[in-house]
PAKOL-306532 format. One record per residue: residue in three letters; y, z, x of N, C-alpha, C, O, CB in turn. Coordinates in steps of 0.02 Angstrom, whole numbers, padded with zeros to 5 digits, always signed. Glycine has a CB too. Example, Ala and Ser with C-alpha at 12.3 -4.5 7.8 and 13.67 -1.06 7.14 Angstrom:
PAKOL-306532
ALA-00284+00390+00660-00225+00390+00615-00165+00390+00660-00166+00423+00712-00224+00452+00565
SER-00112+00354+00642-00053+00357+00684+00002+00394+00645+00057+00402+00670-00030+00286+00704
//
This chain:
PAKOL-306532
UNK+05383+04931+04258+05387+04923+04330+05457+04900+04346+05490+04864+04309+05332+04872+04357
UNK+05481+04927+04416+05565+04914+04410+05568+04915+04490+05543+04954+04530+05623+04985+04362
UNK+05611+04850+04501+05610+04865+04606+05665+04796+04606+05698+04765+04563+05495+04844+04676
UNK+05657+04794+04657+05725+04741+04680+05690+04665+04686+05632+04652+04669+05765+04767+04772
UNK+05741+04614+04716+05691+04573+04723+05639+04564+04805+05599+04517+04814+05729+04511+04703
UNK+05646+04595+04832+05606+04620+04897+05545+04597+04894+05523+04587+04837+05599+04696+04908
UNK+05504+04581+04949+05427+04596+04938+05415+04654+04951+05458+04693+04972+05381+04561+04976
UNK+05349+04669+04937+05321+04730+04968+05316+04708+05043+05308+04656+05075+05247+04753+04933
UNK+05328+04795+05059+05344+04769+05137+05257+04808+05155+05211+04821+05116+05439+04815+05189
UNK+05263+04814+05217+05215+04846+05254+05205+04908+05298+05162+04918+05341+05205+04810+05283
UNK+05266+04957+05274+05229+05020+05280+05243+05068+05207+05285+05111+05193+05258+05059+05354
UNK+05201+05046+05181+05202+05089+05100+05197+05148+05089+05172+05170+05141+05155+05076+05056
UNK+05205+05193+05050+05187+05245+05035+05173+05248+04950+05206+05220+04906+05236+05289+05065
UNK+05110+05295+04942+05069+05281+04860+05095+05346+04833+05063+05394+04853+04964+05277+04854
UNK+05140+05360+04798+05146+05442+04781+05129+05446+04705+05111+05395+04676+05230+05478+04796
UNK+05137+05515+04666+05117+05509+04632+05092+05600+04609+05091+05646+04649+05081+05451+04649
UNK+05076+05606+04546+05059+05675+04545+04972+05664+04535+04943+05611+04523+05105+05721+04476
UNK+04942+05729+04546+04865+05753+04575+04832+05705+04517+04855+05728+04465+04840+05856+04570
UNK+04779+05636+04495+04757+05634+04456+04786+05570+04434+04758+05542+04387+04757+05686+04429
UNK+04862+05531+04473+04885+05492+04448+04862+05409+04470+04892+05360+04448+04943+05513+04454
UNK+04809+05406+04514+04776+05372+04527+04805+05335+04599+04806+05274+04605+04765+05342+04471
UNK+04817+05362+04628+04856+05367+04694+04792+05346+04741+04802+05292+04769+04895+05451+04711
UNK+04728+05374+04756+04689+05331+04793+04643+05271+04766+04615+05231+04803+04652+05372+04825
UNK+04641+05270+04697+04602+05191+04682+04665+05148+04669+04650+05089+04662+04542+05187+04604
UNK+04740+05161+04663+04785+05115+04704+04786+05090+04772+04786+05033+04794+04835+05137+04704
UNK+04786+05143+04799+04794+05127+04866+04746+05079+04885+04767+05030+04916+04790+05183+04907
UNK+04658+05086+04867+04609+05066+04900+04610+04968+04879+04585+04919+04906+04539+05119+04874
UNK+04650+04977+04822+04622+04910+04773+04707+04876+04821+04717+04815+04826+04616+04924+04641
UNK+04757+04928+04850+04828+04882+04896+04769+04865+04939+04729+04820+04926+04913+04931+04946
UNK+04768+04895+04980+04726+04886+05053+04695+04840+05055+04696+04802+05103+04681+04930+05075
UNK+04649+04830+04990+04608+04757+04999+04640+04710+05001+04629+04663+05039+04565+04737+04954
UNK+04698+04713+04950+04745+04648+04951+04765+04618+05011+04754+04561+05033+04807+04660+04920
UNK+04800+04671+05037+04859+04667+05071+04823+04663+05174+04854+04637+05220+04916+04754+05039
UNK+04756+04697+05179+04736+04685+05241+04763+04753+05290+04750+04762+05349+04766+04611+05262
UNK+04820+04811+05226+04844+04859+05287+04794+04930+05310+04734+04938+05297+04924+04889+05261
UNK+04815+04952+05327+04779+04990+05345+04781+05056+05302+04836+05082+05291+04790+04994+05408
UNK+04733+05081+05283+04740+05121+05223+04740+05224+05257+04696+05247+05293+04655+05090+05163
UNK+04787+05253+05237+04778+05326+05278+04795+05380+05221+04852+05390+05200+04837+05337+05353
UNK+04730+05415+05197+04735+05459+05154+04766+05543+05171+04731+05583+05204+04670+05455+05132
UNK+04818+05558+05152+04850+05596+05185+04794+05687+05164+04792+05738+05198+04942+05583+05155
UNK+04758+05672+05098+04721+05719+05093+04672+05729+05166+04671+05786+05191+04686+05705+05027
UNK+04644+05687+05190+04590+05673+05242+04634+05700+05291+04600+05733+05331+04560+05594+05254
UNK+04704+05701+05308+04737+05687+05372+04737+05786+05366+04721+05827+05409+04829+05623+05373
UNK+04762+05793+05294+04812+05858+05306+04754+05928+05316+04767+05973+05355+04873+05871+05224
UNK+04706+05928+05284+04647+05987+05297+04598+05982+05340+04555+05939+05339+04610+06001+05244
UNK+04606+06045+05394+04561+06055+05439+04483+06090+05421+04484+06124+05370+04598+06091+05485
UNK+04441+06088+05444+04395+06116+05434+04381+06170+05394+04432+06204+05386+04384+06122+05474
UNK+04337+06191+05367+04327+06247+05310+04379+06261+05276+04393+06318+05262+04306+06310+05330
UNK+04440+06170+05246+04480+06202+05202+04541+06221+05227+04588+06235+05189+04451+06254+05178
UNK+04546+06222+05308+04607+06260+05304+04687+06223+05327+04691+06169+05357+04589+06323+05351
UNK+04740+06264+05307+04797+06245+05315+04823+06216+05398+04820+06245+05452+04832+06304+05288
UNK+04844+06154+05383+04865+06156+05459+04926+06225+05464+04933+06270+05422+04905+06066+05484
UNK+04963+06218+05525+05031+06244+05528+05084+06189+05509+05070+06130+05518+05044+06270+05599
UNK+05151+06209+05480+05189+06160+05462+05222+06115+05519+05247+06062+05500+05235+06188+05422
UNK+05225+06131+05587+05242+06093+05635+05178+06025+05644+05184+05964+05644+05251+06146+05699
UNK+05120+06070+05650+05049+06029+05680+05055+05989+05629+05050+05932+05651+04968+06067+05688
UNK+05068+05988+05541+05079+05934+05484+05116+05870+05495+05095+05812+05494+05113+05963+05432
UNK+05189+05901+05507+05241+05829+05533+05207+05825+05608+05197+05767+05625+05350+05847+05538
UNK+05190+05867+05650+05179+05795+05709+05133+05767+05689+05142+05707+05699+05161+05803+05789
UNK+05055+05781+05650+05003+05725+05630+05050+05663+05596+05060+05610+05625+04940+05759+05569
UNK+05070+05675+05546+05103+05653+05495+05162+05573+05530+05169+05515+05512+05147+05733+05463
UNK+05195+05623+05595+05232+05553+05637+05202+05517+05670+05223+05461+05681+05279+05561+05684
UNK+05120+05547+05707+05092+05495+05737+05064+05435+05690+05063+05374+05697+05042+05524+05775
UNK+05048+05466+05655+05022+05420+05580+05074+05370+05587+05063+05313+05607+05026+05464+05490
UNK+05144+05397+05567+05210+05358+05566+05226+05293+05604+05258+05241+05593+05258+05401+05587
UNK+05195+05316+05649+05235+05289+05716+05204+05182+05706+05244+05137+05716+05187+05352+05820
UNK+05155+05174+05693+05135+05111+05656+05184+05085+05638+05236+05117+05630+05096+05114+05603
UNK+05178+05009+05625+05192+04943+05608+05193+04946+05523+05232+04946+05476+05134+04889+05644
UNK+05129+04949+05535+05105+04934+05456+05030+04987+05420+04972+04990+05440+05076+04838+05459
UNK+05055+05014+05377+05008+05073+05338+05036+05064+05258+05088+05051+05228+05024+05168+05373
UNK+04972+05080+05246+04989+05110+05160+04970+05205+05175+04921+05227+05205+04909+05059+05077
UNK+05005+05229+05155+05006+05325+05150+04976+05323+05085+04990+05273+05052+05097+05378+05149
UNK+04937+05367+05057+04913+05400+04996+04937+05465+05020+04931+05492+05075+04830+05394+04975
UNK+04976+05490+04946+04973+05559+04959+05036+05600+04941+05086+05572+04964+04957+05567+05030
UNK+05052+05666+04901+05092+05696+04890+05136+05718+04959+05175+05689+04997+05064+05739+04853
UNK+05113+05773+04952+05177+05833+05001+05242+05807+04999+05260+05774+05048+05165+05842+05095
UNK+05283+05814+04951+05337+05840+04960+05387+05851+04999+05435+05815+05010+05330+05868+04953
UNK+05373+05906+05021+05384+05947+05077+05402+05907+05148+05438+05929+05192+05322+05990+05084
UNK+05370+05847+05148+05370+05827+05216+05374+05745+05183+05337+05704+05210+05295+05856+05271
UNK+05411+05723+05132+05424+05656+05103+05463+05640+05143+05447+05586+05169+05447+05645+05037
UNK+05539+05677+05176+05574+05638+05213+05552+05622+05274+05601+05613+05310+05627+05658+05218
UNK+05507+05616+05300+05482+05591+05367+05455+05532+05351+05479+05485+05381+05432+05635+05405
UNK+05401+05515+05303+05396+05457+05276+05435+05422+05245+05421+05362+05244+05362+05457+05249
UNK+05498+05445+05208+05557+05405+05199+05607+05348+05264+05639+05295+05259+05599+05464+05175
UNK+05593+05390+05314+05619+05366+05386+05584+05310+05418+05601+05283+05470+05614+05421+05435
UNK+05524+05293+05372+05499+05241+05417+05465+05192+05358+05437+05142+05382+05441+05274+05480
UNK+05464+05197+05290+05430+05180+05230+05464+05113+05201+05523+05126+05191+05433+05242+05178
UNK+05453+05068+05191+05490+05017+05149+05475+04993+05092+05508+04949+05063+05497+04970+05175
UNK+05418+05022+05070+05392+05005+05008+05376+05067+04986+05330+05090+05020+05337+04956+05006
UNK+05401+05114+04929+05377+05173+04897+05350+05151+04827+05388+05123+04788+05433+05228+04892
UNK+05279+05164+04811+05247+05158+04749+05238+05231+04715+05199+05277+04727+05178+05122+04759
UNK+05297+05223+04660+05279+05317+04622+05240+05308+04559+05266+05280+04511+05361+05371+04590
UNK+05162+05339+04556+05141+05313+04502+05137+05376+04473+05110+05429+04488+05082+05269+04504
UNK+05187+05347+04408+05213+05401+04334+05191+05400+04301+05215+05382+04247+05261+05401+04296
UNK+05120+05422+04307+05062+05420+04254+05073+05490+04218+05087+05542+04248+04978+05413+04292
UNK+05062+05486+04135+05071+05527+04087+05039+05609+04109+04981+05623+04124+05035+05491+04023
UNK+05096+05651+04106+05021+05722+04145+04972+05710+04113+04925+05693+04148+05027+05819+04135
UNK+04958+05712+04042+04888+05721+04019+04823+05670+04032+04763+05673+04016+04897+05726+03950
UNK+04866+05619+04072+04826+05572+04079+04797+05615+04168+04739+05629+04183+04871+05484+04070
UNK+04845+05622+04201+04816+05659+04259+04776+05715+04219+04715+05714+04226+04876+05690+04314
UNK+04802+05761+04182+04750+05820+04172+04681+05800+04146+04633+05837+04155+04778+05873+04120
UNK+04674+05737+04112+04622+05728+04091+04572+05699+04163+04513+05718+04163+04635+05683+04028
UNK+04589+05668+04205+04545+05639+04259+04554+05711+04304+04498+05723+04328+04576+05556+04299
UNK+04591+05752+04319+04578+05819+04360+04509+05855+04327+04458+05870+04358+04650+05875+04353
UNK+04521+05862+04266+04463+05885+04221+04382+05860+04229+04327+05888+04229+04484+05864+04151
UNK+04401+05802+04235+04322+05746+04253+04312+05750+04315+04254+05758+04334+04324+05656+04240
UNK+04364+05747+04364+04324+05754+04440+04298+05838+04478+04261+05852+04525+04386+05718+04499
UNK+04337+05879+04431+04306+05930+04413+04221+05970+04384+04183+06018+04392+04344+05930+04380
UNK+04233+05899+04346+04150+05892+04331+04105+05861+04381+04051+05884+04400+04135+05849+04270
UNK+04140+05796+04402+04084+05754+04451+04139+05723+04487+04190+05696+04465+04021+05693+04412
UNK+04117+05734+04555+04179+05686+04622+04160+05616+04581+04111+05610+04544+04146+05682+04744
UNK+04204+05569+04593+04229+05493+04584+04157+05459+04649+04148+05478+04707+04344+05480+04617
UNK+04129+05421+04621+04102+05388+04673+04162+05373+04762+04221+05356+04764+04078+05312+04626
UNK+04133+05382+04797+04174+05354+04839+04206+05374+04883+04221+05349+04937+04204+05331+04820
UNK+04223+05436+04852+04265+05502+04881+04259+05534+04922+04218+05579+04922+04272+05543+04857
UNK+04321+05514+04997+04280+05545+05065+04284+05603+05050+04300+05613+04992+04306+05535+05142
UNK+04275+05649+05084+04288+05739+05116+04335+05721+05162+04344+05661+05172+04214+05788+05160
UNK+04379+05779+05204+04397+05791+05246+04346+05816+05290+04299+05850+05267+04441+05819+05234
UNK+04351+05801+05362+04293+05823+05410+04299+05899+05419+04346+05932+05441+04298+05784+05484
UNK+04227+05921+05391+04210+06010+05421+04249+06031+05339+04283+06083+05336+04270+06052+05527
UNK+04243+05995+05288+04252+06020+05224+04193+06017+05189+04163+05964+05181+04300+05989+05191
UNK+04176+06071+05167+04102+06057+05113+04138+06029+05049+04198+06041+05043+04048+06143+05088
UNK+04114+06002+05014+04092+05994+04926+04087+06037+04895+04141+06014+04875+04035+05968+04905
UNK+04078+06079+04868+04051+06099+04806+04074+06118+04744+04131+06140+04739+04022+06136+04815
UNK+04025+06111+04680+04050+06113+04601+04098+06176+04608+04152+06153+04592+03979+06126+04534
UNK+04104+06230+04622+04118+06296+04628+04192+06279+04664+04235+06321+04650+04057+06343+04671
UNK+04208+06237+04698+04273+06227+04729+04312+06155+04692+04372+06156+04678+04258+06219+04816
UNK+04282+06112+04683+04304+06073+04659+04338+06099+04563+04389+06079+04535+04247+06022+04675
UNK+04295+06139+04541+04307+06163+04464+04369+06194+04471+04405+06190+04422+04252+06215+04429
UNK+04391+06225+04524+04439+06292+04560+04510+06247+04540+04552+06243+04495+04424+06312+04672
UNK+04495+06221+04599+04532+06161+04637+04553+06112+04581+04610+06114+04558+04481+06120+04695
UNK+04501+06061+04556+04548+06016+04528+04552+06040+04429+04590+06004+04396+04512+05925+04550
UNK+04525+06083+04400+04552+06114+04343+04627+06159+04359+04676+06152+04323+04492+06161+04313
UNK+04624+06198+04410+04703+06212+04432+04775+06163+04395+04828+06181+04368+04702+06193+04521
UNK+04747+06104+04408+04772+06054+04423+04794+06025+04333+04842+05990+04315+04717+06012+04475
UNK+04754+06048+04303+04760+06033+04235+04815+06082+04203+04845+06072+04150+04690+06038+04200
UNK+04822+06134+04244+04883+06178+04196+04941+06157+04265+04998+06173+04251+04864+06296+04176
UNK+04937+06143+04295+04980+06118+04343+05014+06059+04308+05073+06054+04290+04943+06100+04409
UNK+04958+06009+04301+05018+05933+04253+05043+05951+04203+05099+05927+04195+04983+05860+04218
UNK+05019+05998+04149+05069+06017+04100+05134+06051+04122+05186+06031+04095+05038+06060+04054
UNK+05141+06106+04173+05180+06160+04176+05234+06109+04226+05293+06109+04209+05139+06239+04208
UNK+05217+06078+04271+05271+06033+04308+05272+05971+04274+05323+05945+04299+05256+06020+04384
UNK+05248+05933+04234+05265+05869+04233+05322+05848+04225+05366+05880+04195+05239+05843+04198
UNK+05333+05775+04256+05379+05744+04282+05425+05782+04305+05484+05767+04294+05402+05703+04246
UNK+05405+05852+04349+05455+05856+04402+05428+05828+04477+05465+05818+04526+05478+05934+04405
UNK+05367+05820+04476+05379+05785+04574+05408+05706+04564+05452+05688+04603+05279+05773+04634
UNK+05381+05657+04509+05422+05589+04506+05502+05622+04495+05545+05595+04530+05391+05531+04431
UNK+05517+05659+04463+05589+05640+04480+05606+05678+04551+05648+05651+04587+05644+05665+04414
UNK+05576+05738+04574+05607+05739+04646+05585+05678+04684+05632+05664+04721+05586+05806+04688
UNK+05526+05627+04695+05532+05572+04719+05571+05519+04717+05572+05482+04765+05497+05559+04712
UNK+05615+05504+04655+05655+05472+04655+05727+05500+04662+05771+05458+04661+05642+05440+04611
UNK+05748+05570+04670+05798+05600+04687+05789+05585+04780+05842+05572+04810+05796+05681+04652
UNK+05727+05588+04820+05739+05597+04867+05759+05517+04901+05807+05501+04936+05689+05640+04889
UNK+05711+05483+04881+05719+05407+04873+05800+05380+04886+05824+05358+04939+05694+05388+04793
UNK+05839+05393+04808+05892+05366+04818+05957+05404+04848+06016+05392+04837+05901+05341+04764
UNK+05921+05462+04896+05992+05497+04944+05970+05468+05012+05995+05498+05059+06000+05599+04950
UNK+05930+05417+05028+05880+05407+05075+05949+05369+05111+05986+05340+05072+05798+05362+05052
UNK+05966+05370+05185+06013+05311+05189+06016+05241+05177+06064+05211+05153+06026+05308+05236
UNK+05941+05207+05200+05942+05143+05164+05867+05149+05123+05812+05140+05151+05949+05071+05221
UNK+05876+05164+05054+05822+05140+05039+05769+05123+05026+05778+05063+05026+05819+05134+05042
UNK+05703+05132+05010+05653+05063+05038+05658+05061+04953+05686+05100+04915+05555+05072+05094
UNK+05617+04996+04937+05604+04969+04881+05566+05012+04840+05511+05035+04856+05577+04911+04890
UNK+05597+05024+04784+05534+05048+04744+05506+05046+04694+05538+05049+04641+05529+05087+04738
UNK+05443+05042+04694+05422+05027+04625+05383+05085+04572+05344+05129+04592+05374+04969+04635
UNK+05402+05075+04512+05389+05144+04471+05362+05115+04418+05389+05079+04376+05452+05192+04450
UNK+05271+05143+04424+05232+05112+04390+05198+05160+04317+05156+05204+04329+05184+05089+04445
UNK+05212+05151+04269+05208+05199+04216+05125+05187+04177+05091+05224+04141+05280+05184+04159
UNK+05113+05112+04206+05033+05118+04142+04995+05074+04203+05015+05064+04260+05036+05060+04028
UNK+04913+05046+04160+04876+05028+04227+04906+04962+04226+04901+04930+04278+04787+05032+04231
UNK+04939+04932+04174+04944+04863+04168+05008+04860+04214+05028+04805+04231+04950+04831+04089
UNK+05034+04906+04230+05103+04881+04286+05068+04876+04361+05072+04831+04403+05180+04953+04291
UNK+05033+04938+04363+04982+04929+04422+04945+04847+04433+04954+04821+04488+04917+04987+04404
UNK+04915+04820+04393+04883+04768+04384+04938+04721+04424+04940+04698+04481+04863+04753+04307
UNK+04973+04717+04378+05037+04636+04396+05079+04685+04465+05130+04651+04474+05127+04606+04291
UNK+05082+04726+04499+05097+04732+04565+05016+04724+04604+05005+04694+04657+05140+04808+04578
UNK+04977+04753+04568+04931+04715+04634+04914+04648+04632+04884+04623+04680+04862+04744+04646
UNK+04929+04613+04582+04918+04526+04585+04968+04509+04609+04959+04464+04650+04908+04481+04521
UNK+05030+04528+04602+05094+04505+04656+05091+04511+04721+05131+04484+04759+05153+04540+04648
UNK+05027+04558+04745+05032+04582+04818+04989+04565+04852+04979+04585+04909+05035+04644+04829
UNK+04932+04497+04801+04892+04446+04836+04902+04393+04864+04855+04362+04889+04859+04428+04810
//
């Protein structure tokens, strides 16, 4: 784990690749911390699955923004520098691909207790197998390229935010006991 001497501030962002445990972080900050927790999976798919448009994405995405204080769960890339513009605490969790491919593989088998839907999204084994086994030749074939474009985008950022880069659960642990 590596960051400045800063606290964690209060509008975070949880990144991380598919599997890297990005929402039972987030859920176990939120308790800590009292913020308000916004899963960007929930935010970004409309009904039966489907794609927003890339405009309708960043404006959801800035109203979200526009807050005091949030923790973000959630990849995209694509649209990191908008949350860079308003973020002061970035958590990149650099969990081993195989360690993501192995939990893509299991929720593949059975959703995680707990696990909302997006509204007007069904469930099922037949989409989820699709969907998150994808995901298993995905962490091999990219790994550690979205942590390092996260920390490439990070440090061209003009100022900043703090960040912390969490590689096992035990770094996770001692940032969330620091953030009680």
């Amino acid at each position: 784990m590596n960051a400045d001497d800063r606290l964690m501030g209060t509008r975070v962002l949880v990144v991380g690749f598919a599997g890297a445990g990005k929402s039972t972080f987030s859920r176990a900050l939120a308790a800590r911390t009292g913020l308000p927790l916004v899963h960007l999976d929930l935010e970004y798919w409309k009904p039966g699955w489907t794609h927003p448009s890339e405009d309708e994405w960043r404006d959801k995405q800035l109203a979200r923004l526009a807050g005091d204080a949030w923790i973000l769960d959630g990849n995209y890339v694509e649209t990191l520098d908008l949350r860079l513009e308003r973020a002061d605490t970035i958590v990149l969790l650099d969990t081993p691909w195989w360690r993501c491919a192995a939990r893509a593989f299991v929720r593949g088998i059975r959703r995680p207790a707990g696990t909302q839907m997006p509204e007007g999204c069904e469930d099922s084994v037949k989409q989820r197998l699709r969907d998150e086994w994808g995901i298993v030749g995905a962490a091999f074939r990219d790994r550690g390229r979205e942590a390092e474009e996260v920390r490439t985008m990070a440090s061209k950022h003009g100022q900043p935010p703090t960040l912390y880069i969490l590689t096992s659960k035990r770094d996770a642990a001692e940032l969330l006991a620091a953030a009680s």
